[in-house]
VOGU-3710 file (C-alpha; in Angstrom, 3 decimals, decimal comma):
1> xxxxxxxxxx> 0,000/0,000/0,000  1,105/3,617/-1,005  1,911/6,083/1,575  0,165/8,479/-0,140  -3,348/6,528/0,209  -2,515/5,492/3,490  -2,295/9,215/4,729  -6,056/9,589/2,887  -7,253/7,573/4,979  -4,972/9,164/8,393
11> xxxxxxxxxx> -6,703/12,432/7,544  -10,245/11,188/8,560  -9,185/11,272/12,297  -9,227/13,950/14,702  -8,233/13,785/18,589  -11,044/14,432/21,478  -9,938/15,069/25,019  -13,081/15,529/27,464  -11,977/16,736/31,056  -9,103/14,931/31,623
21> xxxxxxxxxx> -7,304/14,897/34,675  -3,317/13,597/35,738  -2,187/13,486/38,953  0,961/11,816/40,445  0,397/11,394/43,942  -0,878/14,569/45,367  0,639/16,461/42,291  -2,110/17,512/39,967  -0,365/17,767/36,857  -3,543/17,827/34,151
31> xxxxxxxxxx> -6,322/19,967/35,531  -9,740/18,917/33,730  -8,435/19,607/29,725  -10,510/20,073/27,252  -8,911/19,842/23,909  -10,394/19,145/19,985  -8,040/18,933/17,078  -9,751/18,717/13,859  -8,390/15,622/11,314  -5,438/16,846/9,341
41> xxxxxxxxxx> -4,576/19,632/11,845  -1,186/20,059/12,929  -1,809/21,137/16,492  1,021/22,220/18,798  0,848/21,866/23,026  3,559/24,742/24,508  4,221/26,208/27,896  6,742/26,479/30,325  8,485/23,337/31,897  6,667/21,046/34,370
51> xxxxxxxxxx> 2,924/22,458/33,007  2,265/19,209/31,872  2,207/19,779/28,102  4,597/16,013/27,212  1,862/14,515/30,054  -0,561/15,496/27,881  0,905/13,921/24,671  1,770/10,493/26,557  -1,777/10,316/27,511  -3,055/10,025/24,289
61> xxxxxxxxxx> -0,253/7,850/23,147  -1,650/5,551/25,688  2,008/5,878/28,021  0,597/7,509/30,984  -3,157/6,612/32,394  -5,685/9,247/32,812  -7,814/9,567/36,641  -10,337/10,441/34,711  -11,897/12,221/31,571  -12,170/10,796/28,023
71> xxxxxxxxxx> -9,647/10,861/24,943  -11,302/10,492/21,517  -9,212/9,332/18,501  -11,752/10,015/15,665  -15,070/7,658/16,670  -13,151/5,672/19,268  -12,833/5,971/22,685  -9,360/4,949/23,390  -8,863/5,849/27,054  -8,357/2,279/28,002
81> xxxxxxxxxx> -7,153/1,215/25,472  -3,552/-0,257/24,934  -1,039/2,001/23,164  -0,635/-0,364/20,333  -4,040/0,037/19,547  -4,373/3,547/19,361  -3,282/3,750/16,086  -1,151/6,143/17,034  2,724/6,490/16,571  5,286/8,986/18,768
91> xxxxxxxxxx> 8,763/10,549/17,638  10,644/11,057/20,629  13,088/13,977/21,519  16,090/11,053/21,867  16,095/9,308/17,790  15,967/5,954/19,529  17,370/4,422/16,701  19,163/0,913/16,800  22,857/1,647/16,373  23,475/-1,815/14,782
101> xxxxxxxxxx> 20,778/-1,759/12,548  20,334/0,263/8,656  18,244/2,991/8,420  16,108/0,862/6,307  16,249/-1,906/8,847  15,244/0,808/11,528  12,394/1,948/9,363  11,488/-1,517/8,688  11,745/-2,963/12,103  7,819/-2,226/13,479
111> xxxxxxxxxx> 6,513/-3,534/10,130  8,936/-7,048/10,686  7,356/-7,211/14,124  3,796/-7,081/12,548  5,188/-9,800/10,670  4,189/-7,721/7,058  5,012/-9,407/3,654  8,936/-7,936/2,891  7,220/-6,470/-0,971  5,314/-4,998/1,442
121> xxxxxxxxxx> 7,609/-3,349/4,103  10,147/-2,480/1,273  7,567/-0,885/-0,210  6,545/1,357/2,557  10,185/1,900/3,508  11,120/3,338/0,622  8,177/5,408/0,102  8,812/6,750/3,156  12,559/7,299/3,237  11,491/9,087/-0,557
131> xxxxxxxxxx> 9,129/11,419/1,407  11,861/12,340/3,255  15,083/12,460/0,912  16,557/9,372/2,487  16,241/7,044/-0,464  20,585/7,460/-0,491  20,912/6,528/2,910  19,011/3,606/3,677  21,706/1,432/3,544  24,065/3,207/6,089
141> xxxxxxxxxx> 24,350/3,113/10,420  22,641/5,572/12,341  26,460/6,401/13,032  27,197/7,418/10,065  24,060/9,974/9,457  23,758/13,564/11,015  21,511/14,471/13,572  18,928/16,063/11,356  19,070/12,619/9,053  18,724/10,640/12,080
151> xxxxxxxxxx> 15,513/12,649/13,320  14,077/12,261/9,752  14,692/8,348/10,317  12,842/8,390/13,304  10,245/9,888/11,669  10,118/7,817/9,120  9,851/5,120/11,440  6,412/6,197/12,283  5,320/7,049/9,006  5,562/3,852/7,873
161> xxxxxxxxxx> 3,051/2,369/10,389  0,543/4,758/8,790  -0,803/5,811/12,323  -3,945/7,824/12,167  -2,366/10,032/14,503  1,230/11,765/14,469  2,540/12,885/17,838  5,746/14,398/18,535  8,057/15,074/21,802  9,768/18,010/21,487
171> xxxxxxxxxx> 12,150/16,144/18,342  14,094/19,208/17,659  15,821/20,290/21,397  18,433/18,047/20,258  19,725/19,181/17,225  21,593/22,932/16,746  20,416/25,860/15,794  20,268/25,283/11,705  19,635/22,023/12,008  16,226/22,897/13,976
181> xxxxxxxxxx> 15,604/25,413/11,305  15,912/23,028/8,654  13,779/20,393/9,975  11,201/22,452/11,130  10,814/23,418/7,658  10,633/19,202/6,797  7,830/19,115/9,453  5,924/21,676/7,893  6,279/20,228/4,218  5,761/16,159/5,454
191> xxxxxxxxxx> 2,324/17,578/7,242  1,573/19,178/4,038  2,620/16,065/2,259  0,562/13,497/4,219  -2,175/15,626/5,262  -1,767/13,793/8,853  -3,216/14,699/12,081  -0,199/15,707/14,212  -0,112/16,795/17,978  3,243/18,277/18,362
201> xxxxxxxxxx> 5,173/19,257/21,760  7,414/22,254/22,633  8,783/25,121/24,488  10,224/26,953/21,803  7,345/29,324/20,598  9,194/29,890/17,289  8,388/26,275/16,658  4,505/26,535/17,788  4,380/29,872/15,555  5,677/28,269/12,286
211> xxxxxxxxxx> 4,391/25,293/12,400  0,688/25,125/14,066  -2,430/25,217/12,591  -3,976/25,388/16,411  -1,889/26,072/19,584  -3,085/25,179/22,832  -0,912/27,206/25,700  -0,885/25,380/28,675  0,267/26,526/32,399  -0,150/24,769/35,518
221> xxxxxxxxxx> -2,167/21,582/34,292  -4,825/23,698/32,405  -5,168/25,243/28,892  -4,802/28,921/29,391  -5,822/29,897/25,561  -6,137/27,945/22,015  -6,433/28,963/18,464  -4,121/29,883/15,406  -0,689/31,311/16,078  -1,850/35,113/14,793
231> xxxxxxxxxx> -5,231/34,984/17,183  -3,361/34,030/20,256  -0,603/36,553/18,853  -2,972/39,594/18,549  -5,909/38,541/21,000  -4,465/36,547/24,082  -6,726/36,380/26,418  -4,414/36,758/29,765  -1,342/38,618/30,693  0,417/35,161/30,789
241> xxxxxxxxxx> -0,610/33,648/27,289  0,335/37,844/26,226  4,030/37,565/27,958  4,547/33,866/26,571  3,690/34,350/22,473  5,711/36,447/20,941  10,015/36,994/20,984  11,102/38,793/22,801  8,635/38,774/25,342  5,756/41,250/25,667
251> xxxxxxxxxx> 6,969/44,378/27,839  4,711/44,630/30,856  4,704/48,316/33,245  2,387/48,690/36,497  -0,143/51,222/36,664  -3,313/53,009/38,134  -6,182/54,076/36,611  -6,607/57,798/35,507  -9,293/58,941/33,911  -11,707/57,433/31,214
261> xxxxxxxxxx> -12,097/58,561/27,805  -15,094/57,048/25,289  -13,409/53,491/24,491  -10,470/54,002/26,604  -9,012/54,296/29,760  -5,828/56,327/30,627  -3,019/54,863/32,793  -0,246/56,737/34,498  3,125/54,641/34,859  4,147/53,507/38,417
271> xxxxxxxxxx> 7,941/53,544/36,736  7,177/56,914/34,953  5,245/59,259/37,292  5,100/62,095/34,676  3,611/59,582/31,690  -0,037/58,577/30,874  -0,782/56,113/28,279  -4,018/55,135/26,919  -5,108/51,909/26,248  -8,531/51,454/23,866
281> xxxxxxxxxx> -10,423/49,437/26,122  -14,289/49,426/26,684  -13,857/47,928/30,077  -14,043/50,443/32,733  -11,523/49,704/35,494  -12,372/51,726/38,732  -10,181/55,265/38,826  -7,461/54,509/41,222  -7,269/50,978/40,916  -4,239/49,158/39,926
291> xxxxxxxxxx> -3,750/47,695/36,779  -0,988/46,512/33,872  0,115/48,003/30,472  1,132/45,783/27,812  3,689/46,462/24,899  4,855/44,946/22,243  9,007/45,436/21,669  8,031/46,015/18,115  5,216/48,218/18,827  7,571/50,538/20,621
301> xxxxxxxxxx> 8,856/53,383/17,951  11,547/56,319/18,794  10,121/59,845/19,473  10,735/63,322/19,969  7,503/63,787/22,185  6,283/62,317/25,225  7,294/58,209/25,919  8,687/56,151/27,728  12,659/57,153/28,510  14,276/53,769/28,215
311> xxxxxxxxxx> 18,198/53,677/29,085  19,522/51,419/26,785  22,432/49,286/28,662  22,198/45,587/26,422  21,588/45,440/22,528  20,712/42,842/20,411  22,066/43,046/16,836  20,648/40,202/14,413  21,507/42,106/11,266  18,192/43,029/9,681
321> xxxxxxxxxx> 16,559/44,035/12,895  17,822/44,689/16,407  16,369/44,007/20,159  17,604/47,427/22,773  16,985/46,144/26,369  16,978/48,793/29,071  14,750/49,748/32,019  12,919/53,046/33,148  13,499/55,618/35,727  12,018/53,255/38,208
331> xxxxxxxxxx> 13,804/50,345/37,444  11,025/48,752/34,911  12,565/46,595/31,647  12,051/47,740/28,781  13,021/46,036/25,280  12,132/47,516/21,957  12,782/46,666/18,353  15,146/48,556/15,532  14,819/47,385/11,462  17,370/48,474/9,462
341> xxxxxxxxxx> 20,426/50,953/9,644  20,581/51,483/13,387  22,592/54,077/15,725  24,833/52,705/18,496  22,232/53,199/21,340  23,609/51,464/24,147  24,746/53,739/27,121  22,269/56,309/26,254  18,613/57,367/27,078  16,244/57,149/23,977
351> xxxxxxxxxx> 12,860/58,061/24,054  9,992/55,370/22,813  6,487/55,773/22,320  3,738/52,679/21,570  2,033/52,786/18,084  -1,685/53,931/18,240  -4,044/51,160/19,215  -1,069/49,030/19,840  -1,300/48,685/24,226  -3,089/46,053/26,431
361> xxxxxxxxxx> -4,003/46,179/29,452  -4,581/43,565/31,877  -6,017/43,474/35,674  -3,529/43,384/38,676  -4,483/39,552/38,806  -3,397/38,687/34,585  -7,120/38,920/33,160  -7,157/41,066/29,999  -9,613/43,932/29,812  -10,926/44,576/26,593
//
């Protein structure tokens, strides 16, 4: 069978998670998630270590047991159900590849198992290892590849199982910097490729960005927001989902409540007594009460009027574009974003001011007023 009619039929299954709850012990890890990917989505779980995001994925590979809830793979309900029969297949962060094995006898080794015709397992091996531009390799040691070859042999490794669902532990930590580049770019194409449901783990938001169809951010056992990367980029709907999308972070200054104007509220800087922003905001916050300005680095532009005076002490050159890190009078960070031929700021005091419409503002307690 073709790998290209086997993914036909992969793309017919979505994943269902109904109030599902993890805990070790007296550690409540998973918190009562609710979660729906749609078939052929490529949906990506991030957050912060230790907020149960890889938990998540070995649930519904069937590795960890859920206390309670309900995971959904298309029709099924596989929450008891044994791992194997799932129909699901993981790529790990390690390549877990057999050192003394090919790469075709790696690829081939579940299908052997399974006890599948060898026309059949060649063929699936090779359509695989074509899908992923190791046709010249099959033949060598896992030795003798480099890490990014050995990832896409893991990968392949699942592909040819034909799982209806993809899942993936955080594959790229181990490889460097171009090497992650490269591959995420190979993610992206094989999802196009296969039109595969894939549930993908990570901390690095650059990852989730490029790659998701769907993002669920997850802190402390619960999903905090979900939706494409531009919604959750634009319209987070917390100071925490707001600080953790988007690099660098978002800048964040403490405030009070000043005065109301028709669709906004005005804000006067705890780190800038002399500065009032205004934030268009329907929500009417009580005058006097305390309350948090969000900024974007690259909603931050120089001025010769009033702004916020940032001294610059740290900056960030990356050629096309470059990050100035500083703090306020009052001791407040500040980072803001420079494209194109840039001045030597560092050591001095420059003046920045957000763009219009561009500030959020949040309560005291992270909830964003709108």
């Amino acid at each position: 069978m073709k790998i290209a009619t086997q993914s036909q039929a992969v793309t017919e299954t979505g994943v269902q998670l109904e109030g599902v709850k993890k805990s070790f012990g007296a550690v409540d890890v998973i918190r009562g998630v609710n979660i729906r990917i749609d078939k052929g989505e490529f949906a990506v779980f991030i957050g912060p270590s230790g907020c149960g995001k890889s938990t998540l994925l070995r649930m519904i590979a069937g590795l960890e047991d859920t206390n309670s809830g309900e995971i959904r793979i298309g029709a099924r309900d596989v929450t008891d159900e044994d791992p194997s029969k799932r129909g699901v297949a993981m790529v790990f962060q390690s390549y877990a590849l057999y050192p003394h094995l090919t790469v075709f006898e790696n690829m081939a080794f579940s299908l052997r198992l399974a006890r599948e015709k060898k026309d059949v397992v060649r063929q699936k091996v090779e359509d695989a290892a074509r899908i992923l531009r190791l046709t010249d390799q099959l033949q060598l040691k896992p030795s003798q590849l480099s890490g990014g070859q050995r990832q896409r042999v893991a990968i392949g490794r699942a592909i040819v199982r034909a799982p209806e669902v993809f899942l993936f532990d955080e594959p790229l930590s181990n490889l460097d910097a171009e090497l992650r580049v490269q591959m995420r770019l190979e993610l992206a194409r094989l999802h196009k490729a296969l039109g595969a449901t894939m549930i993908y783990v990570t901390h690095d938001q650059v990852e989730a960005m490029t790659l998701a169809d769907k993002i669920f951010v997850l802190q402390g056992g619960h999903v905090q927001q979900s939706g494409n990367p531009l919604d959750l980029y634009e319209n987070p709907s917390n100071r925490f989902v707001a600080g953790f999308i988007g690099s660098p972070a978002m800048n964040f200054f403490e405030g009070t409540v000043s005065g109301h104007r028709e669709d906004a509220v005005t804000v006067t800087l705890r780190d800038q007594d002399d500065l009032d922003v205004t934030a268009g905001v329907s929500a009417r916050p009580a005058i006097g009460s305390e309350v948090v300005v969000g900024i974007r680095p690259e909603h931050l532009v120089l001025t010769d009027g009033p702004g916020l005076r940032v001294a610059v002490d740290v900056a960030e050159e990356l050629g096309g574009v470059s990050y100035q890190h500083g703090a306020l009078e009052g001791g407040a960070a500040v980072v803001f974003q420079q494209d194109g031929i840039r001045h030597k700021m560092r050591g001095t005091v420059q003046t920045v001011a957000p763009e219009t419409g561009r500030i959020y503002l949040f309560t005291s307690g992270g909830e964003r007023l709108r």
